[in-house]
N, C-alpha and C positions, 0 to 999 in steps of 0.2 A: 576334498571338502569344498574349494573355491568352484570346483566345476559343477558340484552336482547343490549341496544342500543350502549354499551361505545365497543363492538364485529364491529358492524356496525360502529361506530363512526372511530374506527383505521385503518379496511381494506379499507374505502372511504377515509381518509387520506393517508393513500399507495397509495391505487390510483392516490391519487392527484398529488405526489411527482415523480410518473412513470412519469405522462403526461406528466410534467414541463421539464423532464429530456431528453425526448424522444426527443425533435425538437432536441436540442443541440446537441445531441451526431449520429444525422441524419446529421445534418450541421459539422461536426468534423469529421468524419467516412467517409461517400457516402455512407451508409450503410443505406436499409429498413428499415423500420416502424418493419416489421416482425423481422427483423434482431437482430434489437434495445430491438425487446420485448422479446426476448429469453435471449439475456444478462443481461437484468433488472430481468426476470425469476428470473436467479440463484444468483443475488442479493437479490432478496427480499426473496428468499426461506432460503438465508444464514443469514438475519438479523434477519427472524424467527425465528430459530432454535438457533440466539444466543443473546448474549444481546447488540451488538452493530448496529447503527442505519444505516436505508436503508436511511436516507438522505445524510447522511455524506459521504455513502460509494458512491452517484450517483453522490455526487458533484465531488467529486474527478474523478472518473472516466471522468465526463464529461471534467474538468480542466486537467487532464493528456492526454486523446484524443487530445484536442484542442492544446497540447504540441506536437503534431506527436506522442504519444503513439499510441501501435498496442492495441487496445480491446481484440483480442484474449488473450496477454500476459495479458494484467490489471484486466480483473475481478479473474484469480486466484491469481496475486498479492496484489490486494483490501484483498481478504477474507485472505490469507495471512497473512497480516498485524495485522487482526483482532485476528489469531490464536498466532501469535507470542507475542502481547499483552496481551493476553491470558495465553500463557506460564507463563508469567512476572509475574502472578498474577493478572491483571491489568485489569479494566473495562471498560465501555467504556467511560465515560469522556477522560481516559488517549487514548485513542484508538482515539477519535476525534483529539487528541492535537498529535499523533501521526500521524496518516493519513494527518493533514493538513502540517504537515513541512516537512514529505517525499515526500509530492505534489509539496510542492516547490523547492526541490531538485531535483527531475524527473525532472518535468519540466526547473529546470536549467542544464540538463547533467549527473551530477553526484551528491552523496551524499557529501555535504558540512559540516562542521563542525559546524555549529551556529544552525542549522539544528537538527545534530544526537545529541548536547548537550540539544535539547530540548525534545525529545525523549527518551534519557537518563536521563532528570529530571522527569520526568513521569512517571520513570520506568519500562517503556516500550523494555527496552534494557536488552539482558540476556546475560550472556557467549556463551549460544550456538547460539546465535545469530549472535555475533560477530564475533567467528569462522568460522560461514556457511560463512558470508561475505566475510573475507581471502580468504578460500577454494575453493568458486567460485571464486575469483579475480583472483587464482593462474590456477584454471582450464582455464580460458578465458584470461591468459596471461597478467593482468593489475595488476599482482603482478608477480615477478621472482618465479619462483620454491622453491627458500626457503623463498618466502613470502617477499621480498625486494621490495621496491617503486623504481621509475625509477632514486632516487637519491640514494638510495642505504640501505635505512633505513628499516630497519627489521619490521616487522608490527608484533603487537601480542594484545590478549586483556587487556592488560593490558593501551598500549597508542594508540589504535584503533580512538581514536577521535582525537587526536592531529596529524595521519598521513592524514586525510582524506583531509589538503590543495593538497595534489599529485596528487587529484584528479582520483587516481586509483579506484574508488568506482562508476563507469559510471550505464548508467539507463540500459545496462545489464547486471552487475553485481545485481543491485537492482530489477533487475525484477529475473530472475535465483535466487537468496540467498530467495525472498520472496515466491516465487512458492513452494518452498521444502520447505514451512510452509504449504503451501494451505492442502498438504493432512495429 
């Protein structure tokens, strides 16, 4: 069975999970059938090649489109995510428990603190994680030059969750810090 049908068995379960995915992200998008299938492509090619799941990773995408997310920025954010959890150590259980509460911060605007503290229980959260995040915020202006919130508090990783009420952690900062994990 392990040699001939459980082969069969998996790839018609991908299959299954593309189809379901496909209307949604046709209706969030305006985007082709064709379109749609090129970007589930490089999903499902990224979930092979790693141990976290092409389900989790098309929910989200469908849930962050449906946010006004651009597809072109979220599938290398998605796979992102997955590397940066990755870094951590971390597999993909924590990887689901991460994807879904960054989902819900996208789609609220920015990165919220209830949020990265559950991501940061997961262990999904690194030093250089954290920093990326500053880094860009500081590139893209939603932190001052030396890394200050717009009230004036110094951001560093050490109280990186506790600054993130400022709401300087916006979904392009989150999409930029997660993309420079993609590769």
């Amino acid at each position: 069975k392990a040699l001939g049908i459980d082969q069969i068995t998996s790839g018609y379960n991908e299959y299954e999970q593309k189809t379901a995915s496909v209307q949604t992200l046709m209706n969030s998008t305006g985007k082709s059938i064709d379109e749609i299938n090129a970007y589930l492509q490089k999903l499902m090619w990224f979930s092979d090649e790693t141990s976290y799941g092409f389900t989790d990773m098309t929910a989200s995408l469908a849930q962050m489109t449906a946010a006004g997310g651009d597809i072109e920025k979220l599938i290398p954010m998605i796979m992102s995510i997955a590397n940066s959890t990755a870094f951590a150590g971390k597999g993909a259980s924590e990887f689901s428990r991460a994807i879904y509460n960054l989902n819900q911060s996208y789609s609220g605007g920015f990165l919220n603190y209830i949020d990265w503290k559950s991501v940061d229980m997961a262990g999904a959260s690194s030093k250089e994680l954290k920093q990326t995040f500053i880094d860009t915020a500081i590139a893209l202006g939603t932190l001052s030059k030396e890394g200050r919130t717009a009230s004036g508090e110094l951001v560093t990783i050490a109280n990186f969750g506790q600054t993130l009420s400022e709401k300087w952690a916006t979904t392009e900062v989150m999409e930029q810090t997660f993309t420079k994990f993609a590769s």
